[in-house]
N, C-alpha and C positions, 0 to 999 in steps of 0.2 A: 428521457433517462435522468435518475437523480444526480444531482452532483456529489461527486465522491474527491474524498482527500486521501491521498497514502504515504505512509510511512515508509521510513526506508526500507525496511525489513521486507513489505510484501514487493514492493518494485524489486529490489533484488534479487527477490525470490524468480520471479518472472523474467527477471534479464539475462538474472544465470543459467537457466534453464531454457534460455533464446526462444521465452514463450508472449514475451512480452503483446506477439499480436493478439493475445487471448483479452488482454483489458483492453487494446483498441477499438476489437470486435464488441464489447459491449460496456465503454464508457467513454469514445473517441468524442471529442468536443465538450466532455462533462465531468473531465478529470484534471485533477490539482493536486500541487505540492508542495511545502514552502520553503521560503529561502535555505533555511535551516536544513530542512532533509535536502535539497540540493549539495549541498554542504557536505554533507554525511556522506551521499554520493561521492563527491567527487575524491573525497577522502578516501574512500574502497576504492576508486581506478587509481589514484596516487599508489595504492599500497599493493598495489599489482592486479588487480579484478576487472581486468581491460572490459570484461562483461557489460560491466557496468557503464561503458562509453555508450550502450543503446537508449539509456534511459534521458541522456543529453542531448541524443538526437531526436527522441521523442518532443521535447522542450522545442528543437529547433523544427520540429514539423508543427510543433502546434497543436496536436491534438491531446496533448498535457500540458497547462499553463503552469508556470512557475508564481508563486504569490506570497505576499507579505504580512504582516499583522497589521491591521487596522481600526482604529478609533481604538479611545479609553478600557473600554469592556473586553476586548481581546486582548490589548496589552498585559489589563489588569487579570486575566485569566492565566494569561500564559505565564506571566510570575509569579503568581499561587501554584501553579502546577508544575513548574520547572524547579522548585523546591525537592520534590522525591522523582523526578523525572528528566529522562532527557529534552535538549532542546526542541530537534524533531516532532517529537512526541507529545511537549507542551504546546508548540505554535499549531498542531495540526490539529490537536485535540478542541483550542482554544476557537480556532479558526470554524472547525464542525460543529460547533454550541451557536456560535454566534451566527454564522449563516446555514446553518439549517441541511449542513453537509453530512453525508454515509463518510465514518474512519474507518480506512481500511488499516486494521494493523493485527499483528500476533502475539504482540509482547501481553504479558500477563497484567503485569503491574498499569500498563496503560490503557489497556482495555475495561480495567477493573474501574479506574478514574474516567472512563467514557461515559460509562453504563450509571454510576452516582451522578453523572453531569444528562442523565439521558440522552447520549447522544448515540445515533443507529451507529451500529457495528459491523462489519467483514469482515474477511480476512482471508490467506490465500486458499487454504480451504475453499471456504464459502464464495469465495470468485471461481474457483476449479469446476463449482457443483454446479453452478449460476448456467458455466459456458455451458455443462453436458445439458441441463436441462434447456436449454434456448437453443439446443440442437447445433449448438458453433462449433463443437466438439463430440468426438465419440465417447463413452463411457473406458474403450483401450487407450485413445490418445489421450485422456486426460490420467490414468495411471501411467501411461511413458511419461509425460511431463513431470506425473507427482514424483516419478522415481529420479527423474533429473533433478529434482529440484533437490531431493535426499541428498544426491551424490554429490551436489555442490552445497551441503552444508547445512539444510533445512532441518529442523527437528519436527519432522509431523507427529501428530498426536495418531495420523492411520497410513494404513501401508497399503492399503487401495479405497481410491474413489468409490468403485463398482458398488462397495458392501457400504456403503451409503445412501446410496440411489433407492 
C-alpha cells in the first residue's frame, strides 16, 4: 500500500463520523501525519470535539505515525507554502513532494498547491470510494457514513456515494 499523509480535515471527517476504521482497513502501517496537524487536532478536542480524541489513539496504536519535517528541501517547501496556507497543510503537502507520499486532503486551495507541485491526491471522498470498491464497505454503509460525516459538519460536493460508483 502507498504511503499516504492527511490533513486534518479528512481525519476529522472520519473520526466524527466514528469511521475512522475505514482508513485502517486500507492504509493501517502506511499512514502519516505531521506534528502540525496533530496540533490542529488537538486544538478541535480542546474546543469540544471529544471525537477527535480517536485520532490520538490512532498515534498511540501505531498504525498512524505522527512525523516531522526534515532536511533543507521540506523546510524550504514548507515556508514557500505556508505563505497562502495553513501550517497543516504546508508540512503535509511539503512532506508528500519530498517523499513520494498520496495528500489526503479537501481543502481547495491546498489541493490546487498539490497538483502544481505534482503531488498524488485523495480525499475523503476518494478514500469513501476506495473502501466500497476494495469491498471493505458496502455502497449503503458508505452513504450512512457520508451522511454522518454531513451531520457533523462536512461540506460534500455529493449526497450519495452509490451515484458515483
Amino acid at each position: 500500500m502507498p504511503e499516504i499523509i492527511f490533513d486534518c480535515c479528512v481525519l476529522s471527517n472520519f473520526a466524527l463520523s466514528g469511521s475512522l476504521h475505514i482508513i485502517k482497513k486500507l492504509y493501517a502501517n502506511s499512514s502519516y501525519l505531521t506534528n502540525f496537524v496533530a496540533a490542529e487536532n488537538l486544538r478541535g478536542i480542546l474546543s469540544g470535539h471529544n471525537k477527535l480524541a480517536s485520532v490520538n489513539e490512532t498515534i498511540k496504536e501505531g498504525w498512524i505515525k505522527e512525523i516531522a519535517l526534515k532536511g533543507e528541501k521540506e523546510k524550504a517547501l514548507f515556508t514557500t507554502l505556508s505563505v497562502s496556507l495553513g501550517f497543516g497543510e504546508s508540512s503535509s503537502i511539503a512532506i508528500a513532494k519530498t517523499r513520494g507520499y498520496i495528500f489526503a486532503c479537501d481543502d481547495r486551495a491546498a489541493r490546487r498547491e498539490a497538483d502544481l507541485l505534482a503531488v498524488k491526491l485523495t480525499g475523503t471522498i476518494g478514500i469513501i470510494i476506495k473502501t466500497v470498491k476494495k469491498k471493505v464497505i458496502s455502497s449503503q454503509e458508505a452513504d450512512v457514513i457520508l451522511n454522518h460525516m454531513i451531520a457533523s459538519g462536512f461540506y460534500s460536493p455529493v449526497s450519495s456515494i452509490k451515484n458515483l460508483l
